[in-house]
C-alpha positions as CSV (number, residue, x, y, z in Angstrom):
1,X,36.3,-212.1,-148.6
2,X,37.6,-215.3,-147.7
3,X,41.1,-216.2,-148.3
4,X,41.6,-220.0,-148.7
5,X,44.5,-221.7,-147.2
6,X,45.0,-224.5,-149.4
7,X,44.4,-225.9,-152.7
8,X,41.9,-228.2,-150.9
9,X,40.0,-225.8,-149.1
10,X,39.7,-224.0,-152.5
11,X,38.3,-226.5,-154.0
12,X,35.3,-227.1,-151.3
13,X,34.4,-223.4,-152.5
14,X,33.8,-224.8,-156.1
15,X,32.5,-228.2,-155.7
16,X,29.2,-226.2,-153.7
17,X,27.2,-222.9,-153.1
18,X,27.7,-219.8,-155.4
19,X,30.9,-218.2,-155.5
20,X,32.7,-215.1,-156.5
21,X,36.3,-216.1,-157.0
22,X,38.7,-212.9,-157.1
23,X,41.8,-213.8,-159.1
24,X,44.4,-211.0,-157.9
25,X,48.2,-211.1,-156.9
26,X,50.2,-208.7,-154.3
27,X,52.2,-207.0,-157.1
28,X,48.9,-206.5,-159.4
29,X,48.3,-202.7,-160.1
30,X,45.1,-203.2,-161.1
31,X,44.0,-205.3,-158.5
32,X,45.1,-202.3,-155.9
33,X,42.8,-200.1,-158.0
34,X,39.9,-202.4,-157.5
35,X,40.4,-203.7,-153.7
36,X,38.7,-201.1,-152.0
37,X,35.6,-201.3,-153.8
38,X,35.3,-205.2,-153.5
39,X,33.8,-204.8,-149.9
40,X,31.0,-202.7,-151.8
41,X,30.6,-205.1,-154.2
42,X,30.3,-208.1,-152.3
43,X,27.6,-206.1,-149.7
44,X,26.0,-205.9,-153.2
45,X,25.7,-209.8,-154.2
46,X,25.0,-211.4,-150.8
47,X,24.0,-214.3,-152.7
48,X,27.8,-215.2,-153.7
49,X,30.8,-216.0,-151.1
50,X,33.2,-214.0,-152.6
51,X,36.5,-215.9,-152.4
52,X,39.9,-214.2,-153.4
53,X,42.5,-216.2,-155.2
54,X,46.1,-214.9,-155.5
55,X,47.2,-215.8,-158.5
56,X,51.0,-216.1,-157.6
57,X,50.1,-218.9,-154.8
58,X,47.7,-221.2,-156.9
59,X,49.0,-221.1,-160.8
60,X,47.6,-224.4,-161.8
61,X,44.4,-223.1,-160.6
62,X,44.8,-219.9,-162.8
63,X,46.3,-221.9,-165.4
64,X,43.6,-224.2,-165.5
65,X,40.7,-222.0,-165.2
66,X,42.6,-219.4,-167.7
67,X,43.5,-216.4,-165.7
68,X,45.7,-214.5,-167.8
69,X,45.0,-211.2,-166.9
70,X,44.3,-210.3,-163.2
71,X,41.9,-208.8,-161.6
72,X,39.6,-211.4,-162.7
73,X,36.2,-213.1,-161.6
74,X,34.9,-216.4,-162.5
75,X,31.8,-217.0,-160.9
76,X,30.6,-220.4,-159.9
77,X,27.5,-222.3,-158.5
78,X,27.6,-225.6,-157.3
79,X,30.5,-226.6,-159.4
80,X,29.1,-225.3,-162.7
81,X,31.0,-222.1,-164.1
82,X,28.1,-219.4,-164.6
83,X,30.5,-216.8,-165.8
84,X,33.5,-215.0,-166.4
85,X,35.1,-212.1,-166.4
86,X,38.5,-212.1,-167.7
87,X,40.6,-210.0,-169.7
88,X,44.3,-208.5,-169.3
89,X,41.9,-205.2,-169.1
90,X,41.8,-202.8,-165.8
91,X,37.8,-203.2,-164.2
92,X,36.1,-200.9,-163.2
93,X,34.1,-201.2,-160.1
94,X,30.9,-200.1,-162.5
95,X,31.8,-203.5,-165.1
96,X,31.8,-205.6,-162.5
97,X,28.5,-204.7,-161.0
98,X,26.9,-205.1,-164.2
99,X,28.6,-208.6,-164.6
100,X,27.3,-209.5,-161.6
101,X,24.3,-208.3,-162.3
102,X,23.9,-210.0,-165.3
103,X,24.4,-213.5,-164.2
């Protein structure tokens, strides 16, 4: 999972190719539930660079893209928003999959 160093890096992810993007934060409870299936579920969709955003470090990105519940995964091909799956709800490595798979 890449980890982008800057806001503009970040943005290079969405302007081209298809992308996973992992909204999650360091304190987020759900998002430790969930990390140590996202290596499964990326070897799943090798068609998507799965890129993890931490919510606490980019805001306006969050804010912008409306992240207001974390995990969440906005997915992305060449700059177009494809979908979305966001909710203050806990994920279950199983609903992710099938969002995924739905795309």
């Amino acid at each position: 999972m890449i980890r982008p160093e800057s806001l503009t890096e970040l943005a290079g992810y969405v302007a081209k190719g298809r992308h996973v993007f992992v909204f999650t934060a360091d304190w987020c409870g759900d998002c430790t539930v969930i990390k140590p299936y996202l290596p499964e579920i990326e070897a799943r969709f090798p068609d998507y660079t799965f890129v993890a955003v931490d919510r606490d470090r980019y805001p306006v990105v969050a804010q912008e893209w409306g992240i207001f519940g974390i995990p969440s995964f906005v997915v992305t091909a060449d700059g177009k928003e494809i979908g979305r799956l966001v909710s203050k709800q806990r994920k279950t490595k199983t609903e992710i999959m099938a969002f995924l798979q739905s795309l």
